[in-house]
N, C-alpha and C positions, 0 to 999 in steps of 0.2 A: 430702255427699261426704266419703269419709274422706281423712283424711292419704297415707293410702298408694295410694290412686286416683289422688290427686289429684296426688301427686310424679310416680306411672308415666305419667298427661297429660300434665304439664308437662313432663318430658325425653324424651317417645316424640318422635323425627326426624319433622319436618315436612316433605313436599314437594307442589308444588305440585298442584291436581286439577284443572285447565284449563291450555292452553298459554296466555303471558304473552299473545299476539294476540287469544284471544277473550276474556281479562279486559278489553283496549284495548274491545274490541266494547261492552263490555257496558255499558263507563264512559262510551264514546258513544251507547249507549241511553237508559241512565239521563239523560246530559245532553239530550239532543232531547226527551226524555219531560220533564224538571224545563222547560226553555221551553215548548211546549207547552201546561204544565200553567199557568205564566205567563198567557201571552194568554189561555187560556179562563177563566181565574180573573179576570184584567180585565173582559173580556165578560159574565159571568155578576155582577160589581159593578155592572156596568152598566145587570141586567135586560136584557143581549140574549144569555145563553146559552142552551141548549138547558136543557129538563127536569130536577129532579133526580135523577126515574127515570133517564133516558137518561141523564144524569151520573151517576149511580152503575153499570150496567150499564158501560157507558167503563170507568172505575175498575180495575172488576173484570176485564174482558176484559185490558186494558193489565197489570195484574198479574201475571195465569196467564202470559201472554205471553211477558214477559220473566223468570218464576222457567222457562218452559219451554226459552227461550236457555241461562239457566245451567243446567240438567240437562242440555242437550245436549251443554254442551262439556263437563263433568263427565263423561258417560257414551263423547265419544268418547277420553275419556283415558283411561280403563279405572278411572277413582276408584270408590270407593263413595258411593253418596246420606247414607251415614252421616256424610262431610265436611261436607255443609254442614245437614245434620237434628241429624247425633248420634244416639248408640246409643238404639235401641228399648227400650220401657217395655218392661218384664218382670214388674211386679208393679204393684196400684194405688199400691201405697205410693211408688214413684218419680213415679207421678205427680203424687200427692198433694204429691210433694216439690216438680216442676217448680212445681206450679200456686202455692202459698205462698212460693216462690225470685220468684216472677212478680208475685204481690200485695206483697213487701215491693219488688221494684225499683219498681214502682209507685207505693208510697209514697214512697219516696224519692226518686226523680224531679221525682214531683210538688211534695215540699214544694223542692227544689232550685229548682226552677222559681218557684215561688211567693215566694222566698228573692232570688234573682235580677232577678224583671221587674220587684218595684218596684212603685210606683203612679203610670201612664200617664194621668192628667189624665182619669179616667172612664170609660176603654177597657178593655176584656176581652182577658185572652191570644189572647181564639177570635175574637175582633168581624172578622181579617181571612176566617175560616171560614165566616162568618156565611149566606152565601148556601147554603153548603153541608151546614146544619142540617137534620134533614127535618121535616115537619109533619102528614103524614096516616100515618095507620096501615100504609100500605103502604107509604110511605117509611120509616119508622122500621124495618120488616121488613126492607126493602133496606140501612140501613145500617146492621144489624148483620151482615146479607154482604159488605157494605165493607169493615166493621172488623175482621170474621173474616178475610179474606181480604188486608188489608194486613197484618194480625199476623201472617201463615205467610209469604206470601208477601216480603214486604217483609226479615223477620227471617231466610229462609231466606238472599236474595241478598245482604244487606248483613251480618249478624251471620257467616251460615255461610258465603258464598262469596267475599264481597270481603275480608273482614277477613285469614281464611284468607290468602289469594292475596297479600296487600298483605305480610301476616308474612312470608309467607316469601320472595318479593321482597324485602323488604328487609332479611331476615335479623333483624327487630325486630317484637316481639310489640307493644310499645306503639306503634311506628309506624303495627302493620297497623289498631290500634284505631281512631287519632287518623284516618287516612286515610280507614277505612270510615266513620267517625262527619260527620264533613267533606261525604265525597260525598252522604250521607244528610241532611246539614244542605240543602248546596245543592239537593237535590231536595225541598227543602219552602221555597223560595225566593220560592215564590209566594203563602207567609203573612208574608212583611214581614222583614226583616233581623234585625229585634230576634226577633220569634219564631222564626226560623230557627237563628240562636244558641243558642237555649235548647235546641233540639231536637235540635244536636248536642253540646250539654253532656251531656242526657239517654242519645243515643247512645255516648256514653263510658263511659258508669255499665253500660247493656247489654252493650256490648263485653268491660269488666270481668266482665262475670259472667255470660258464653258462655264465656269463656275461661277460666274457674274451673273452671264447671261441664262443659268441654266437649259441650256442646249448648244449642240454641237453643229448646229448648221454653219455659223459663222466661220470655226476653223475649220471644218469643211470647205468652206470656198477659196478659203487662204491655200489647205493645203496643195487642191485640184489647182487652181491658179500657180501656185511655187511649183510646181509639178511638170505644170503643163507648158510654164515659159524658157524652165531653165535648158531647153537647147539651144533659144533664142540668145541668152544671160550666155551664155557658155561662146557661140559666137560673136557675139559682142565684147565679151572680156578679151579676146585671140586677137583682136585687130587696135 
């Protein structure tokens, strides 16, 4: 992104693309969804959850769900989907750009994180996930539709809609960051306090650099990627 893109983003007038009511809605979705996700996350430590086909299917329906909430009220404001996606690739080379903007937030997340948790007396950052690893070839299929689908999905509501919505509510770009990264923490509440921290440490570094780059594809492929390897990261820590 050049200099001069990137000044005309930063001082182009922000208003909001939902009314402040369905942003309320959406932060009471989000929280009935993060409980929810609680108790079957207990139940499923327990070996009395459902499948992790059926829980990943869950996952994904829950997802479309509510990114299909936030395009509603996006669309009855009369916003553009470009609010909360960002301007369309137009050449591969932007892509190209997204996708390496994506693998370095990646990196550095990750070593953040890894910088952070310490050493937990023989635990794995993932060991609270653990039930939620897959194991058969068709589970592994399924969750890289998981991981696809929380990286668009998840990054579009939180990076491109809440973040948005919270700035200009409170007239503060870092607020909107700190806020969307927060609620994003608490909806991963159901991996342990300590890892939930760390997640929205990581969502701060993402918000940082939505905000930069004005759009969300980049942590999009951070997230799908963090996503999509840590069964790998999870048997690699074990050995």
């Amino acid at each position: 992104m050049t200099t001069e893109s990137w000044t005309k983003f930063a001082s182009d007038p922000r208003k909001l693309i939902a009314s402040p009511l369905h942003t309320l809605l959406v932060v009471v979705l989000l929280g009935l969804n993060s409980y929810r996700a609680a108790i079957f996350a207990a139940r499923n430590r327990a070996g009395m959850g459902p499948t992790r086909t059926h829980l990943y299917l869950r996952i994904i329906l829950i997802e479309f769900v509510i990114l299909a909430i936030v395009i509603l009220g996006v669309r009855l404001r009369g916003a553009s989907l470009r609010a909360i996606f960002g301007h369309r690739w137009v050449s591969a080379s932007q892509a190209l750009r997204d996708l390496g903007l994506g693998v370095a937030l990646l990196l550095a997340s990750t070593i953040l994180v890894s910088l952070l948790s310490g050493h937990q007396g023989g635990s794995t950052p993932y060991q609270s996930i653990d039930y939620l690893i897959p194991h058969t070839f068709l589970e592994i299929l399924l969750w890289v539709c998981v991981s696809s689908t929380a990286g668009f999905c998840e990054e579009a509501v939180y990076r491109g809609y809440l973040q948005h919505q919270f700035s200009v509510l409170t007239h503060n770009v870092p607020a909107g960051i700190f806020l969307s990264a927060v609620i994003f923490a608490a909806a991963h509440a159901y991996q342990g306090l300590q890892r939930a921290s760390l997640i929205g440490l990581a969502a701060i570094l993402s918000g940082v650099l939505v905000h930069w780059c004005g759009t969300v594809r980049p942590s999009m492929f951070a997230h799908a990627l963090q996503d999509a390897f840590a069964p790998l990261l999870l048997k690699l820590m074990r050995h």
